[in-house]
MDAnalysis code that builds the backbone (N, CA, C; Angstrom):
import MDAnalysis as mda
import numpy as np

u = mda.Universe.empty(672, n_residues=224, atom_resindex=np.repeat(np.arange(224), 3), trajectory=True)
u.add_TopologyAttr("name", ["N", "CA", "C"] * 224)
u.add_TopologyAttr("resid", np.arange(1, 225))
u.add_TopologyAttr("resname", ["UNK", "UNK", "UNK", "UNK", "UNK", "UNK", "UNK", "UNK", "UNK", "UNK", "UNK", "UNK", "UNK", "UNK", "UNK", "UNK", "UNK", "UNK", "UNK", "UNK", "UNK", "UNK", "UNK", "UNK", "UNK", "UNK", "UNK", "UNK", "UNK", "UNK", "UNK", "UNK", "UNK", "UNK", "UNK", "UNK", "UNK", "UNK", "UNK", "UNK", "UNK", "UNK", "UNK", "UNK", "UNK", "UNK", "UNK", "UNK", "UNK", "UNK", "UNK", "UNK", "UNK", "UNK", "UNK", "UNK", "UNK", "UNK", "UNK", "UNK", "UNK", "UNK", "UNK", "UNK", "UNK", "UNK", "UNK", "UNK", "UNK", "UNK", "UNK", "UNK", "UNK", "UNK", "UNK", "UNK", "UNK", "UNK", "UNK", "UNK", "UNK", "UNK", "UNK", "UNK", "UNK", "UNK", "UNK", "UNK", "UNK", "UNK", "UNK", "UNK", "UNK", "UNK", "UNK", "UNK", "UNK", "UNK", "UNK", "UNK", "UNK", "UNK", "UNK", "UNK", "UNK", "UNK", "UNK", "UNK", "UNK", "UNK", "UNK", "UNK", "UNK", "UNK", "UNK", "UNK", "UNK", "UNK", "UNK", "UNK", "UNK", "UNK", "UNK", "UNK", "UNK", "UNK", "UNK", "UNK", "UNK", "UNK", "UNK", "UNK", "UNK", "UNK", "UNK", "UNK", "UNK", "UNK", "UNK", "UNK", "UNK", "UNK", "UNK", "UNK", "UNK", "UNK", "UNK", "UNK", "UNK", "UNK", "UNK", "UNK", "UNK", "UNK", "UNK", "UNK", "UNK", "UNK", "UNK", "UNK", "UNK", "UNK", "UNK", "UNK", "UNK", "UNK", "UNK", "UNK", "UNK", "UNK", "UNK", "UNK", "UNK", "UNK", "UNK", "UNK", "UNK", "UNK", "UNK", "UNK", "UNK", "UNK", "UNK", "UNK", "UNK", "UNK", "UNK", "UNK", "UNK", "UNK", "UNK", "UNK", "UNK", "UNK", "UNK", "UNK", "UNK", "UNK", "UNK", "UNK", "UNK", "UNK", "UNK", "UNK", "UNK", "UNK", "UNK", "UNK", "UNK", "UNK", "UNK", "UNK", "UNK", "UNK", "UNK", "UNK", "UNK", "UNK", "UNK", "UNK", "UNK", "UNK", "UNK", "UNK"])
u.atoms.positions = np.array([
    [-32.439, 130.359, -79.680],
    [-31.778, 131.349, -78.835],
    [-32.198, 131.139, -77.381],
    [-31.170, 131.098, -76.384],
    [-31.498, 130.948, -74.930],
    [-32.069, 132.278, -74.441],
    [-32.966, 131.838, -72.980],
    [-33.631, 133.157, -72.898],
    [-32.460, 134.580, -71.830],
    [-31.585, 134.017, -71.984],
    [-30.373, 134.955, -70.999],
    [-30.251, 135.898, -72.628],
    [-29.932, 135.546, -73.954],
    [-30.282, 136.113, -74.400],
    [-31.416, 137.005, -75.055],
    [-32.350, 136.354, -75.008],
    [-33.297, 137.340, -75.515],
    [-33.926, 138.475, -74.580],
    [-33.741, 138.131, -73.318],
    [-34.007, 139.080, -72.546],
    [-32.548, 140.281, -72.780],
    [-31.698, 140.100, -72.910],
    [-30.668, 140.720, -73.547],
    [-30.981, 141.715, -74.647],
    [-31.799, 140.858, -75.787],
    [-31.761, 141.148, -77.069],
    [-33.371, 142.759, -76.960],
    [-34.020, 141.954, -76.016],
    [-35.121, 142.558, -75.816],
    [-35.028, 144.170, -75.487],
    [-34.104, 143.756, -74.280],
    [-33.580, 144.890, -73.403],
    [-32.926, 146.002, -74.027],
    [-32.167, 145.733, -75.261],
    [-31.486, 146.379, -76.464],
    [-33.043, 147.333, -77.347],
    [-34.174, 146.712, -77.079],
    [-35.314, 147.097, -77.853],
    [-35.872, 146.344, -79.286],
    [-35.291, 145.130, -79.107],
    [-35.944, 143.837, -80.092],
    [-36.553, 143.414, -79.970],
    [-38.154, 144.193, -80.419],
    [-39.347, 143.558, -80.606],
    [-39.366, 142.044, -80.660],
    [-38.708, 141.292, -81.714],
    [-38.484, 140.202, -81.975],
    [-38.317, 139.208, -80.705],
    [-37.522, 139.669, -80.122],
    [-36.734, 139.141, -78.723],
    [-38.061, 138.838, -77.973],
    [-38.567, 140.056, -77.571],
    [-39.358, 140.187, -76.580],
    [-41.155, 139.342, -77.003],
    [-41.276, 139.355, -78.205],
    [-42.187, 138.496, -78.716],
    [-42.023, 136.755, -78.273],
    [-40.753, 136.768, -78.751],
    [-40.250, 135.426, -78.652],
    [-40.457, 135.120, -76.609],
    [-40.093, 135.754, -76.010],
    [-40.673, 136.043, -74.496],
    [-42.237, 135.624, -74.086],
    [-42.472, 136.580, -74.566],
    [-44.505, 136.650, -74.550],
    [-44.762, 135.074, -75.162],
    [-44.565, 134.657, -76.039],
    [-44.818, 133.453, -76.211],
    [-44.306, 132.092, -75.623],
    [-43.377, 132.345, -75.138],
    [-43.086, 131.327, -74.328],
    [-43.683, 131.442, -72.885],
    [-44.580, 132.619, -72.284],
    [-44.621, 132.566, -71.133],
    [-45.873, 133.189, -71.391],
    [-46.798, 133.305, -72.314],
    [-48.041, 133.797, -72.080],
    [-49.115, 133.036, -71.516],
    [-49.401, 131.829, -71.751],
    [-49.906, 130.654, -71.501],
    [-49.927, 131.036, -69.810],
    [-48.717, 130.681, -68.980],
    [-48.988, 130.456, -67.321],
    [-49.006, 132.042, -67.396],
    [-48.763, 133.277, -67.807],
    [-49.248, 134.485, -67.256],
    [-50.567, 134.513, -67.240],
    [-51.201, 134.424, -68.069],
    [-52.790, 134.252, -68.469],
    [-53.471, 133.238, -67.446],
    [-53.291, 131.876, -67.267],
    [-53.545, 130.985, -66.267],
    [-53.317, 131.765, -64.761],
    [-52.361, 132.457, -64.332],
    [-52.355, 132.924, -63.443],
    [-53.223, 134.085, -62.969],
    [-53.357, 134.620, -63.894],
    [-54.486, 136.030, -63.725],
    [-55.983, 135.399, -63.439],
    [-56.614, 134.359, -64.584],
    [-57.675, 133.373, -64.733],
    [-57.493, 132.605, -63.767],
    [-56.733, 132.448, -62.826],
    [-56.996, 131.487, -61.830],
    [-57.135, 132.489, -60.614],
    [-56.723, 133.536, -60.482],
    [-56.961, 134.610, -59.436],
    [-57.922, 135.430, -59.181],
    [-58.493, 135.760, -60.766],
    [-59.555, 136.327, -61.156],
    [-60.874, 136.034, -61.197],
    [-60.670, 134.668, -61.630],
    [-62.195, 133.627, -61.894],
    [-62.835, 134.273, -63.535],
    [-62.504, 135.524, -64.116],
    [-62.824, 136.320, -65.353],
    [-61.985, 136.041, -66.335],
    [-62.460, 135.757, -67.585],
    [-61.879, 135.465, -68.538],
    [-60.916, 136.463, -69.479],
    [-62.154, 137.450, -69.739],
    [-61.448, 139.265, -70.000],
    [-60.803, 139.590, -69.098],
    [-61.195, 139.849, -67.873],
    [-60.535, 140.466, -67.334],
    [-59.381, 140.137, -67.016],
    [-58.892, 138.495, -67.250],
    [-57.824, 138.039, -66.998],
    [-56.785, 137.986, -68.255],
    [-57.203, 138.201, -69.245],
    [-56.651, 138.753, -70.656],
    [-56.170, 140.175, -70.403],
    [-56.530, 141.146, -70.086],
    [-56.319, 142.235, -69.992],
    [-55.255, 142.499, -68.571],
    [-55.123, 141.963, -68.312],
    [-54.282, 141.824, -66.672],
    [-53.519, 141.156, -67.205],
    [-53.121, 139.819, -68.369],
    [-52.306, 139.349, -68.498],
    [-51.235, 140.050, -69.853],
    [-51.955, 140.942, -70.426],
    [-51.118, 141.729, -71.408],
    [-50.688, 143.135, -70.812],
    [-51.519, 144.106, -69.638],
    [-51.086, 144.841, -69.396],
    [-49.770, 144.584, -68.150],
    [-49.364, 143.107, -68.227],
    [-48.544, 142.731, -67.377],
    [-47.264, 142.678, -68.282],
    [-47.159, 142.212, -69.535],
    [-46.170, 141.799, -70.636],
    [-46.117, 143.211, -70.682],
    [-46.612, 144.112, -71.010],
    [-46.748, 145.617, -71.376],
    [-45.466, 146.358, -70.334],
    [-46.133, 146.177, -68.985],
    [-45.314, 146.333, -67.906],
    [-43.885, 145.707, -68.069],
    [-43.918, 144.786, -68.253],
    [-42.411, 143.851, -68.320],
    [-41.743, 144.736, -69.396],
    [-42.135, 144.671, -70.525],
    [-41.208, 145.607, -71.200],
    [-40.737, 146.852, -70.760],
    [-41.187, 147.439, -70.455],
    [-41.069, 148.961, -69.945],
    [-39.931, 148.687, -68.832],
    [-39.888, 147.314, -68.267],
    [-39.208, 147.272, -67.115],
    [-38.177, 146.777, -67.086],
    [-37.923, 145.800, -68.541],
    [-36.719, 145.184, -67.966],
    [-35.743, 144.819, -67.822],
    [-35.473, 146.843, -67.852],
    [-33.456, 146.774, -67.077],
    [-34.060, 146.693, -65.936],
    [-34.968, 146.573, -64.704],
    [-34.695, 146.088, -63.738],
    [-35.030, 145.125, -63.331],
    [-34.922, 143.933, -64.375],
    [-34.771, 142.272, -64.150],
    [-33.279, 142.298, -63.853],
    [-33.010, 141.607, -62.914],
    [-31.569, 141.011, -62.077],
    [-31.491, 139.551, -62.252],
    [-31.614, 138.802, -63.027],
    [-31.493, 137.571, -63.010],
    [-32.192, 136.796, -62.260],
    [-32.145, 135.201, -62.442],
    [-32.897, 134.378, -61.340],
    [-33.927, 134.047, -62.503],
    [-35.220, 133.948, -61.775],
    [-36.123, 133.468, -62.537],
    [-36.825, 134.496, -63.377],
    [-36.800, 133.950, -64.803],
    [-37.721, 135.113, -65.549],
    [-38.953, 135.076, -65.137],
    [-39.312, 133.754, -65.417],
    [-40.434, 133.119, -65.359],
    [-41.457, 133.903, -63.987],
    [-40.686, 133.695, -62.448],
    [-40.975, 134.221, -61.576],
    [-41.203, 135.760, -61.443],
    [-40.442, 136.322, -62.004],
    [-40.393, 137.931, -61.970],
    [-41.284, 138.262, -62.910],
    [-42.072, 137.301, -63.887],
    [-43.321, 138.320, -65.109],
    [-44.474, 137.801, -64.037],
    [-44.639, 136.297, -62.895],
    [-45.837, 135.913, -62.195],
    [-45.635, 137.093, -61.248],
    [-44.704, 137.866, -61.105],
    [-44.895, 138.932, -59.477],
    [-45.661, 139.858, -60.418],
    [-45.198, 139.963, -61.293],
    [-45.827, 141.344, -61.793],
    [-47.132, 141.061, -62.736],
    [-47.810, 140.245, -63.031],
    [-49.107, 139.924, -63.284],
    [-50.182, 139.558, -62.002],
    [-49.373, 138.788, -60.853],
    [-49.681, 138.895, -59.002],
    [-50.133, 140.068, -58.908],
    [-49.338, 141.302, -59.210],
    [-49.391, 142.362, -58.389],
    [-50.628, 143.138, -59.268],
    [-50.859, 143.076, -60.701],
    [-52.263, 143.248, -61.238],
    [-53.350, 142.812, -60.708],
    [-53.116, 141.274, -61.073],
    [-54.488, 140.615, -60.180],
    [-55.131, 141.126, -58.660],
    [-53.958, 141.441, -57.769],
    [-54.309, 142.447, -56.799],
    [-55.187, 143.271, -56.833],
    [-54.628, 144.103, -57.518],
    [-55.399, 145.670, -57.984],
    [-56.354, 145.380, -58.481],
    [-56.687, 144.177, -59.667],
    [-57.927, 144.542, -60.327],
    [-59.018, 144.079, -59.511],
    [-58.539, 142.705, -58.196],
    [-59.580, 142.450, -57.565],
    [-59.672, 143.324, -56.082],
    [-58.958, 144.299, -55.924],
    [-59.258, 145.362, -55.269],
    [-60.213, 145.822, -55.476],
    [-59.936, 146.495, -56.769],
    [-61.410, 147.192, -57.537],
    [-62.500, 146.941, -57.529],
    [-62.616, 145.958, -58.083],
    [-64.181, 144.447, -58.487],
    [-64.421, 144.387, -56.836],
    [-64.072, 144.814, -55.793],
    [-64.392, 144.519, -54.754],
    [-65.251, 145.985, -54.300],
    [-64.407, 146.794, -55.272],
    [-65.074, 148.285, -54.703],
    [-66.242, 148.659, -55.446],
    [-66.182, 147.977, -56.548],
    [-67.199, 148.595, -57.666],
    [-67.689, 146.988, -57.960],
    [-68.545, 145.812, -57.193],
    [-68.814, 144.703, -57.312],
    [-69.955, 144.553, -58.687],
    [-69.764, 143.999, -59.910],
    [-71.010, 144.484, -60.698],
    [-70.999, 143.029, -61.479],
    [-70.019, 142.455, -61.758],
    [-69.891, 141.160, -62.251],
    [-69.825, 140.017, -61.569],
    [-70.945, 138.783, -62.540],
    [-70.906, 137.910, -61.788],
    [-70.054, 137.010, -62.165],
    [-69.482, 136.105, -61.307],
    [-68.107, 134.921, -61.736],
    [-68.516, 133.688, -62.369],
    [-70.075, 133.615, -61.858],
    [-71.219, 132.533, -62.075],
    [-71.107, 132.930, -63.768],
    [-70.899, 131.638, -64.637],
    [-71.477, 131.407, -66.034],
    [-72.211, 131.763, -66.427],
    [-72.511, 132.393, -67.792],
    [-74.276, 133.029, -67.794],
    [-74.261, 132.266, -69.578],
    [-75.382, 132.550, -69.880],
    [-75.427, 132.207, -71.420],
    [-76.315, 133.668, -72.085],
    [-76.028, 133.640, -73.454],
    [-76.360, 134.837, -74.219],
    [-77.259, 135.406, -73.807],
    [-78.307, 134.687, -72.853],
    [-78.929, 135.841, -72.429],
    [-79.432, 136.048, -71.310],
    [-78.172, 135.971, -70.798],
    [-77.501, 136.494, -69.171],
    [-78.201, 135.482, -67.966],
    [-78.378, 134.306, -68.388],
    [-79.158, 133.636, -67.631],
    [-78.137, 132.192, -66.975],
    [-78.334, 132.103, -65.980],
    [-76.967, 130.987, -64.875],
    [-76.897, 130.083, -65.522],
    [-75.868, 129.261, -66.593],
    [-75.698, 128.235, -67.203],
    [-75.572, 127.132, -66.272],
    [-75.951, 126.125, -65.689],
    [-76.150, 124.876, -64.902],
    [-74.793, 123.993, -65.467],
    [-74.681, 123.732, -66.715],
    [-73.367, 123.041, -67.373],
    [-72.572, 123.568, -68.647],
    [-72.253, 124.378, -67.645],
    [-71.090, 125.047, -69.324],
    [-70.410, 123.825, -69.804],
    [-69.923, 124.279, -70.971],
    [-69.778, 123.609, -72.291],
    [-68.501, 123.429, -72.045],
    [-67.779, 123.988, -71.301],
    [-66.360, 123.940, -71.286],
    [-66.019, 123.092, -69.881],
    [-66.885, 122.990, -69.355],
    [-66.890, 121.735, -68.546],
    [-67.266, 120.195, -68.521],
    [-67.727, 120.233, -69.771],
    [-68.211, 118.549, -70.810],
    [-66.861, 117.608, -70.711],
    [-67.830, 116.754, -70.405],
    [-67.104, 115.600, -70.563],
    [-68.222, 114.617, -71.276],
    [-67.890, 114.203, -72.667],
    [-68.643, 113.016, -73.611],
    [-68.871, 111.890, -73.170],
    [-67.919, 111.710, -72.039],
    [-67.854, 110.126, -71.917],
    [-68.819, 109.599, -70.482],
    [-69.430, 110.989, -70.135],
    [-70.309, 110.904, -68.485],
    [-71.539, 110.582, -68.567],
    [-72.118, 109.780, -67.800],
    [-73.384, 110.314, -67.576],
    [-74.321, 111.008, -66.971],
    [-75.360, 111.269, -67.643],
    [-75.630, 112.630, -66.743],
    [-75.529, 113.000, -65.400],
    [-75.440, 111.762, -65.066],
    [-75.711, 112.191, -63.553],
    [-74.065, 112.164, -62.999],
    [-73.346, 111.482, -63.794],
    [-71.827, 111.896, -63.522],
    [-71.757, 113.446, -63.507],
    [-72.353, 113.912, -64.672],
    [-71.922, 115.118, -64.808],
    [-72.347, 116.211, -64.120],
    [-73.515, 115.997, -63.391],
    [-74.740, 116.512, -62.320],
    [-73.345, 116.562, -61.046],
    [-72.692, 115.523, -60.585],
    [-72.214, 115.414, -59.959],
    [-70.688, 116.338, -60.135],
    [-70.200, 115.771, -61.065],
    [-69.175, 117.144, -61.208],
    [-69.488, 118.123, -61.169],
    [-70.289, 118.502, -61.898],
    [-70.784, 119.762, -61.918],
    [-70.535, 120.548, -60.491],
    [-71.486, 119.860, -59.795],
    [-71.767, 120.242, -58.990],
    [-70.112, 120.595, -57.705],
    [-69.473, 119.220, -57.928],
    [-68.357, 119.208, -56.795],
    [-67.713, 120.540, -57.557],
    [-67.406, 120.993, -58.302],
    [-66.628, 122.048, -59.489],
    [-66.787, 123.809, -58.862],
    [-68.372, 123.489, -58.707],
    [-68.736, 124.741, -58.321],
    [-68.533, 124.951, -56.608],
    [-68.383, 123.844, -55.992],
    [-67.733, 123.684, -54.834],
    [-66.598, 124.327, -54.740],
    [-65.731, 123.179, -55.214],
    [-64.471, 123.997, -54.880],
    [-63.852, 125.142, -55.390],
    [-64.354, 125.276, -56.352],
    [-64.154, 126.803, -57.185],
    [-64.875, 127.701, -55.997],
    [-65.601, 127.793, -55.450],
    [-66.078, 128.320, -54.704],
    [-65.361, 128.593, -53.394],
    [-64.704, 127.235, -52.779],
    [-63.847, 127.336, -51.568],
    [-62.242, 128.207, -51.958],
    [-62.331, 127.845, -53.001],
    [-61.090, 128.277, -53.816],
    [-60.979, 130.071, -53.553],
    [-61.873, 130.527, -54.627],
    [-62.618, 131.903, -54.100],
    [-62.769, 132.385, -53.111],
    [-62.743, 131.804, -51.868],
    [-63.321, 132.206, -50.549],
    [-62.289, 132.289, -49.488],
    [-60.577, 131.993, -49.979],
    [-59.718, 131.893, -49.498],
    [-58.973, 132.999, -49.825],
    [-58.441, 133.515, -48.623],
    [-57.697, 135.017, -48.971],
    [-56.839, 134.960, -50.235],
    [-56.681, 135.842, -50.568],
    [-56.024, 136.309, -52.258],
    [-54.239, 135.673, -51.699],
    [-54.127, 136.372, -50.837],
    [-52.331, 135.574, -50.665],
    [-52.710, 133.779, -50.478],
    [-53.404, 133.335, -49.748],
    [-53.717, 132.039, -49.671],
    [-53.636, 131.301, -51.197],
    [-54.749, 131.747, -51.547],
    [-55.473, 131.207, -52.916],
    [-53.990, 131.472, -54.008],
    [-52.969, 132.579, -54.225],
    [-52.274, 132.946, -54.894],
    [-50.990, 131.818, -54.833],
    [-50.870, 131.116, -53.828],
    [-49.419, 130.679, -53.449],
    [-50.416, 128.973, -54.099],
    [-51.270, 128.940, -53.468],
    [-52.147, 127.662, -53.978],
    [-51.723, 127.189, -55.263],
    [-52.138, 128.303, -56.315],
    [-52.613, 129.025, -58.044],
    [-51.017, 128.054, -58.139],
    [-50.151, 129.023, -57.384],
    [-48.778, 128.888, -58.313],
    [-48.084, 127.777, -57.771],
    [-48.006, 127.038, -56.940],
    [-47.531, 125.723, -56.447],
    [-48.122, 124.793, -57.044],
    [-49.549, 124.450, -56.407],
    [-50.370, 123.346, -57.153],
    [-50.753, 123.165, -57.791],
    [-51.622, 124.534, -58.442],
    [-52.078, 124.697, -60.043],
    [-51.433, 124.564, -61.267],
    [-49.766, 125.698, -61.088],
    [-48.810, 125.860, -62.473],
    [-47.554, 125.210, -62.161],
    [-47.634, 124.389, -60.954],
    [-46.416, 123.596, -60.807],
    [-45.318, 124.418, -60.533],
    [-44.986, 125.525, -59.764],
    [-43.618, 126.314, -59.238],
    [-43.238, 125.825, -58.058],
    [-41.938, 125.492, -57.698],
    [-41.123, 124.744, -56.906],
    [-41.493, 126.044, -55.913],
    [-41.028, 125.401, -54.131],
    [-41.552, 126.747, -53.101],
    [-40.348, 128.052, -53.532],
    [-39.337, 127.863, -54.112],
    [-38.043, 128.988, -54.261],
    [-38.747, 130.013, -55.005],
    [-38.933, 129.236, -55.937],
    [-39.722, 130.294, -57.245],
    [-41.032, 131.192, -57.060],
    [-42.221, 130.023, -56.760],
    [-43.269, 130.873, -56.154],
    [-42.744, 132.054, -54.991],
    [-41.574, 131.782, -54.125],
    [-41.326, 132.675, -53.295],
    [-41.160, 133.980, -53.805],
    [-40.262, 133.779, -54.709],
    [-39.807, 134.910, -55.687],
    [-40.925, 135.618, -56.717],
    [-41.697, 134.785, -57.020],
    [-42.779, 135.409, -57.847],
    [-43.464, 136.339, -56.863],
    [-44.046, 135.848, -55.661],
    [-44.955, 136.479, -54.857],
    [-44.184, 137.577, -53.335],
    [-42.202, 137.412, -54.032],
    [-42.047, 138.565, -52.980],
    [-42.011, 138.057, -51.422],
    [-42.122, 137.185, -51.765],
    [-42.186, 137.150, -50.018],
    [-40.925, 135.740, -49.213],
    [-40.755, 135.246, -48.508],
    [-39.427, 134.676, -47.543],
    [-40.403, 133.543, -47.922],
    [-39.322, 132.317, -48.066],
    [-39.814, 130.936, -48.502],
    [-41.214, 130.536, -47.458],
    [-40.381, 130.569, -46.394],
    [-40.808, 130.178, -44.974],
    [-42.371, 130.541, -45.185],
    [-42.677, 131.915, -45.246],
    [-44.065, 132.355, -45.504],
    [-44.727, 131.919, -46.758],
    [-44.116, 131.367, -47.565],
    [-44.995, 130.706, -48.798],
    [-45.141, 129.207, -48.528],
    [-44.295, 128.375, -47.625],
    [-44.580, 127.283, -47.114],
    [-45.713, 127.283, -45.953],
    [-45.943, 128.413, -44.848],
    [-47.124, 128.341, -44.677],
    [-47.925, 128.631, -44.639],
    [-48.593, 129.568, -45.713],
    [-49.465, 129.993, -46.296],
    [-50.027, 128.690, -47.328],
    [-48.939, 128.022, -48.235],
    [-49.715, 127.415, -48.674],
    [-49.809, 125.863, -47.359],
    [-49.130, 125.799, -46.620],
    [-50.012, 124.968, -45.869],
    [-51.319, 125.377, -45.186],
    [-51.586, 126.133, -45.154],
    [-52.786, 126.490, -43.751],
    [-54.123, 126.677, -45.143],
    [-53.482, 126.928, -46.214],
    [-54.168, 127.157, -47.929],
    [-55.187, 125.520, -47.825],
    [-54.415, 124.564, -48.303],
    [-54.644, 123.732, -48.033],
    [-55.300, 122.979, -47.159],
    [-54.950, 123.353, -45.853],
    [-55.997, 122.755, -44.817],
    [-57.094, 123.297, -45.081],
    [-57.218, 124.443, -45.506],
    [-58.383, 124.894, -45.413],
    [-59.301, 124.410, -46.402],
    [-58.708, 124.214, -46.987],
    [-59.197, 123.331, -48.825],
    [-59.983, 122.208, -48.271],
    [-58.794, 121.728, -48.031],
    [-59.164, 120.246, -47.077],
    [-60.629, 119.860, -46.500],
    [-60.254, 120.976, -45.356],
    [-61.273, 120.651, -44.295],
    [-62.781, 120.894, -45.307],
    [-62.817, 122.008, -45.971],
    [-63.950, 122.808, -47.121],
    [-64.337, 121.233, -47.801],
    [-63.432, 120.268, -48.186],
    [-64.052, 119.377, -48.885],
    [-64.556, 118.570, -48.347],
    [-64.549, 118.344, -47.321],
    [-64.913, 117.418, -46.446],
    [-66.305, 117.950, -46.312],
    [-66.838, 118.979, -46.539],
    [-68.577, 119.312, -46.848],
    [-69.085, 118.413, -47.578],
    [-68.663, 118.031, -48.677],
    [-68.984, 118.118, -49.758],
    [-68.734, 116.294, -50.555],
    [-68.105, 115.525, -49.101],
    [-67.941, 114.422, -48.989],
    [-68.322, 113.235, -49.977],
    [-69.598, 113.517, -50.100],
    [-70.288, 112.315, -50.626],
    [-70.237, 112.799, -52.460],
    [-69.893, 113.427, -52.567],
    [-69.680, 113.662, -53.754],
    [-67.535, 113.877, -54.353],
    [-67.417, 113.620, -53.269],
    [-65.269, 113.333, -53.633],
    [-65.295, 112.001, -53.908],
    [-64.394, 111.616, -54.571],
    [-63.882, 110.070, -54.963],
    [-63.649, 109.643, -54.000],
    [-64.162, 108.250, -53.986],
    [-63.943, 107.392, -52.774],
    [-62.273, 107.269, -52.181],
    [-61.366, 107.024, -52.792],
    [-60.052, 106.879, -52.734],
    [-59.857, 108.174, -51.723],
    [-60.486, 109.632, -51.962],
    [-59.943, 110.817, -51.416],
    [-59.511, 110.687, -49.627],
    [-60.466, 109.796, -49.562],
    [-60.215, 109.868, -47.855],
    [-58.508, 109.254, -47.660],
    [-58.553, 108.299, -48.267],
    [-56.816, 107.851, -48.289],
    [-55.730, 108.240, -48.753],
    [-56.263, 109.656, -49.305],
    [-54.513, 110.425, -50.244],
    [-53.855, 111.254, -49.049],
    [-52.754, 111.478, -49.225],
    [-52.254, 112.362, -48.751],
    [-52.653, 113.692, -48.677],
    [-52.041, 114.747, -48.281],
    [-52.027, 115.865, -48.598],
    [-51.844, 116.462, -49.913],
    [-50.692, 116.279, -50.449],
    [-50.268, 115.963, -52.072],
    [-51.031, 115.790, -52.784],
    [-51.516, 114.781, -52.745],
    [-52.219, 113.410, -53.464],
    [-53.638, 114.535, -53.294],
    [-54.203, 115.267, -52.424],
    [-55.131, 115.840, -52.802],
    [-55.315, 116.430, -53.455],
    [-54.254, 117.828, -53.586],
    [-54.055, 118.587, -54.576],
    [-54.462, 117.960, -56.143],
    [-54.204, 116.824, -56.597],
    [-54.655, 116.265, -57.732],
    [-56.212, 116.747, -57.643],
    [-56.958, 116.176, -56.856],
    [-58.554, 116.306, -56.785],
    [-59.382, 117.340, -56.961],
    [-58.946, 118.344, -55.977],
    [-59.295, 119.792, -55.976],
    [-58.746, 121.037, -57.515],
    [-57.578, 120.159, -57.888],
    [-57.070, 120.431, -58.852],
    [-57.779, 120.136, -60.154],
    [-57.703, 118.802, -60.468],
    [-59.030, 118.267, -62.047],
    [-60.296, 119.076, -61.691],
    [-61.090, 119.570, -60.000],
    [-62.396, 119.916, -60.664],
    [-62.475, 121.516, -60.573],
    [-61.311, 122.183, -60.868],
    [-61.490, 123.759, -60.306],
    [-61.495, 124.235, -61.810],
    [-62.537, 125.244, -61.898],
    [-63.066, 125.715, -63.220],
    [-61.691, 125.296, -64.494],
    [-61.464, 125.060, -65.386],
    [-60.250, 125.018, -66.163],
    [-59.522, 126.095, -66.976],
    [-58.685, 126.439, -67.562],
    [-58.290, 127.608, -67.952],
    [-58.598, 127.872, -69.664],
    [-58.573, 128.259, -70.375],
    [-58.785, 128.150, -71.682],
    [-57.626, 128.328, -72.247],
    [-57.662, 127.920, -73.276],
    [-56.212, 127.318, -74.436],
    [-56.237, 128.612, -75.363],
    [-54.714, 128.647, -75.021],
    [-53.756, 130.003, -75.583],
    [-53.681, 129.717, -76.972],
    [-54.026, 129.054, -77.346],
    [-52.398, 128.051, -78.524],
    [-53.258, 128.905, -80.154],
    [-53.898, 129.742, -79.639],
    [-54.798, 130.804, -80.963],
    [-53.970, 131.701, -80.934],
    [-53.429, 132.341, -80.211],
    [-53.080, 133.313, -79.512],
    [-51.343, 133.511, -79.581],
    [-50.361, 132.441, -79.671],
    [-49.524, 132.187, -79.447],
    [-49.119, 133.038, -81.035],
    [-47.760, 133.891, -80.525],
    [-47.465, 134.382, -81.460],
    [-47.304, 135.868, -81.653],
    [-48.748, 136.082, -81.068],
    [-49.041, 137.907, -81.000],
    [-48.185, 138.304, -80.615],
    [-48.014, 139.884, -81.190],
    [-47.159, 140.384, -80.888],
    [-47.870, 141.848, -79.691],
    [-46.830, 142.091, -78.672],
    [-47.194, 143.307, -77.748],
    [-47.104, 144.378, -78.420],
])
C-alpha cells in the first residue's frame, strides 16, 4: 500500500495504517531526536511522544512531505526537551558504566579491527567532534542532523524545520564552517587526506566519528 494511502487509511482511524507509518519512519525519527539530544531515553521518549502527536494530528497534514512534517514535529520536541535539560541541568551526555563512572571506550564505539592506539585516537577525535557538534546552536546543529547526517535534500529539511530554503542553506553553511574551522583543533588527529576534501567531502569525516545512533530493527513493528 502507498503511503498517500495509508495516511488516508490512518486518518479514517486505522491503527493498522498508522503502524505501518511508525515503522517505516521510526528509525530517522529516533536518529533525529538522538542526534539533537546526545540521550538515548530521552530520545526514545521524544521520538514516540512525537508519533503520538502525529496521530492526533493528522487531518492537518496537507501533503508534500510526510517524511518532513513527522521531522518538524519531533524538531519541535527536541526543542522543548533541551530547553528543559537546560533549566533543570542534572544529566550527563558523557558515557558512564554501571557504576556511574566516565567510560574512556564505550563498547558501541569498537572497532575489532584497530589498534589500540587507533582506537585511543578515535576515541578521542569522536569526543571532539561530538563535542563541537554540541556546542553549535540547536538551529545550526539541527539543519546539520538533517542534511548531512539523515541525508534530506535543502527543500525538505526546509520544510521539516519551518523555515525559507534560503535560511536553511545558510545556516547550514555557517554550521559547517564552524565544524570546519573546530576541526582544525584537533588536526593531528583528522585523516591525512582531510586537508584536501572539499566542503562535502568533509561532511563524510565529521560524520563516521560523531557518536552513532543505535539500531531500531528490535523495535520495528511496535505498535503506538
Amino acid at each position: 500500500m502507498d503511503e498517500v494511502a495509508l495516511i488516508r487509511f490512518a486518518c479514517e482511524g486505522n491503527h493498522n495504517s498508522f503502524n505501518c507509518l511508525v515503522t517505516n519512519y521510526q528509525e530517522i525519527v529516533y536518529n533525529q531526536a538522538y542526534r539533537l539530544i546526545g540521550e538515548a531515553d530521552a530520545a526514545e521518549d521524544v521520538a514516540q511522544e512525537a508519533f503520538i502527536s502525529a496521530y492526533y494530528n493528522l487531518h492537518t497534514f496537507r501533503g508534500g512531505s510526510f517524511r518532513a512534517w513527522l521531522l518538524r514535529i519531533v524538531t519541535n520536541g527536541c526543542y522543548d526537551e533541551m530547553r528543559w535539560r537546560r533549566r533543570h541541568p542534572t544529566t550527563s551526555l558523557v558515557p558512564l558504566d554501571e557504576e556511574c563512572e566516565e567510560v574512556e571506550s564505550p563498547a558501541w564505539l569498537a572497532d575489532p579491527s584497530e589498534t589500540p592506539e587507533d582506537t585511543a585516537e578515535r576515541n578521542e577525535l569522536s569526543h571532539a567532534i561530538q563535542h563541537y557538534l554540541e556546542a553549535l546552536p540547536d538551529d545550526f546543529r539541527a539543519v546539520v542532523i538533517l542534511v548531512d547526517i539523515l541525508g534530506l535534500g535543502y527543500a525538505e529539511a526546509a520544510q521539516a524545520l519551518g523555515k525559507p530554503l534560503g535560511t536553511v542553506k545558510s545556516r547550514l553553511a555557517r554550521a559547517r564552517m564552524r565544524l570546519r574551522d573546530s576541526l582544525q583543533g584537533v588536526g593531528e588527529l583528522l585523516p591525512a587526506a582531510f586537508c584536501h576534501r572539499n566542503e562535502l567531502e568533509e561532511v563524510a569525516v565529521y560524520h563516521r566519528f560523531i557518536l552513532p545512533c543505535q539500531d531500531l530493527s528490535s523495535r520495528r513493528g511496535e505498535e503506538v
